[in-house]
C-alpha positions in Angstrom: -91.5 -138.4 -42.9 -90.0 -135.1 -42.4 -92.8 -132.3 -43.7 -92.0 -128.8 -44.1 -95.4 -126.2 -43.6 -95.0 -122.1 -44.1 -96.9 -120.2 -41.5 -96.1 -117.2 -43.1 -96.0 -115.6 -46.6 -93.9 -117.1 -49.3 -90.5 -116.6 -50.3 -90.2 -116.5 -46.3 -89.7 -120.1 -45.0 -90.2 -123.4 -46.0 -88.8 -123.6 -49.4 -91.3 -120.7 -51.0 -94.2 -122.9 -50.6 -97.5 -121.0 -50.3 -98.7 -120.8 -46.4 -100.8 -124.6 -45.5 -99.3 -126.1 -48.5 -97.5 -129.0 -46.9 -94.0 -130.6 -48.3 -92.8 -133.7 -47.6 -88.5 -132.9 -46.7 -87.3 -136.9 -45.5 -88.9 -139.9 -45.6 -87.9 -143.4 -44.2 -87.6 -144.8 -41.1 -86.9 -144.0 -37.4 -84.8 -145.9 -35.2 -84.6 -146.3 -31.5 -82.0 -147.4 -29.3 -81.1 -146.9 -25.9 -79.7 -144.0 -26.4 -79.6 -142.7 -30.1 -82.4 -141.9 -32.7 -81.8 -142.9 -36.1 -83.0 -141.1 -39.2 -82.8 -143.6 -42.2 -83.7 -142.5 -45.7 -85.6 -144.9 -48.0 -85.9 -143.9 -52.0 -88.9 -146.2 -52.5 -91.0 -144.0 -49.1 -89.7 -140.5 -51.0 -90.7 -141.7 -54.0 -94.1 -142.7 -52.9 -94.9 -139.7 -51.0 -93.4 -136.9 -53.0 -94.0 -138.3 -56.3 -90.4 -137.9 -57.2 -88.5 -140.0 -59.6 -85.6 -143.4 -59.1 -83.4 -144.0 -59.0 -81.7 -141.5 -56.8 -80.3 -138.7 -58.8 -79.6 -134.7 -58.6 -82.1 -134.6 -62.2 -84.9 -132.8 -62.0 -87.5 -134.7 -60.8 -85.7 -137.3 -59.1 -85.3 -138.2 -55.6 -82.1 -137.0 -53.7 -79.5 -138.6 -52.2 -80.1 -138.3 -48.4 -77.8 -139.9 -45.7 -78.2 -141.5 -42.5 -78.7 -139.3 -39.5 -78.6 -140.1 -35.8 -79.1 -138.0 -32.8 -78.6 -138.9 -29.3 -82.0 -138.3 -27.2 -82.9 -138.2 -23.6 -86.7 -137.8 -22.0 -87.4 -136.1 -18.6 -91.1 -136.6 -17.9 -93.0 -135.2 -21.1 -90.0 -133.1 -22.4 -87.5 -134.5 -25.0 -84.5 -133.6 -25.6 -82.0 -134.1 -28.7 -78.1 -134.0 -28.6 -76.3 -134.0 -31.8 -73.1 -135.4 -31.2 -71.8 -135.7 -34.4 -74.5 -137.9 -36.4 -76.1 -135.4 -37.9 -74.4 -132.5 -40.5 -73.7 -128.8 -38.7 -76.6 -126.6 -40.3 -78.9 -129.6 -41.1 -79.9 -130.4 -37.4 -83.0 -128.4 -36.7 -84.3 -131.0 -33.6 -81.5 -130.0 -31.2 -82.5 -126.2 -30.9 -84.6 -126.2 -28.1 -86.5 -129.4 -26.0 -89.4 -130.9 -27.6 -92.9 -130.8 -25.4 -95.3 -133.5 -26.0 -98.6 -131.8 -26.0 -101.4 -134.8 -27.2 
């Protein structure tokens, strides 16, 4: 699951969601190879988590029509760090901004 969460007053991120209110953006599954990260969507995981409606439709209430993502990855000790190289849509890819630090 992908989750949006405002930290800050609404209308200014996160979909104009109250702040602590949080959304549920993607759900499915994560793939691993090698060398690539998959992001695959499933309808009946949406569905069940944001209580939206199949089959996969742009009506109100239904669940959207997401594809299939990838994004090449690469981990130096306890920092990861995402590459888009194509596999993911320009403006959509919010992981490849800056390395990821695992912190638990």
């Amino acid at each position: 699951m992908v989750g949006c969460q405002a930290v800050a007053d609404t209308a200014v991120d996160c979909g104009n969601q109250p702040a602590g209110t949080t959304i549920v953006v993607e759900a499915g599954y994560v793939r691993v190879d090698a060398q690539t990260v998959y992001l695959v969507p499933d309808p009946q995981v949406a569905a069940r988590l944001q209580g939206c409606l199949l089959p996969v439709s742009t009506a109100v209430y239904h669940c959207q029509y997401w594809p299939a993502n990838s994004l090449d990855w690469s981990l130096d000790g306890s920092t990861l760090t995402f590459t888009n190289r194509g596999g993911m849509p320009r403006g959509t890819d919010n992981a490849s901004i800056k390395p990821w630090t695992k912190i638990g």
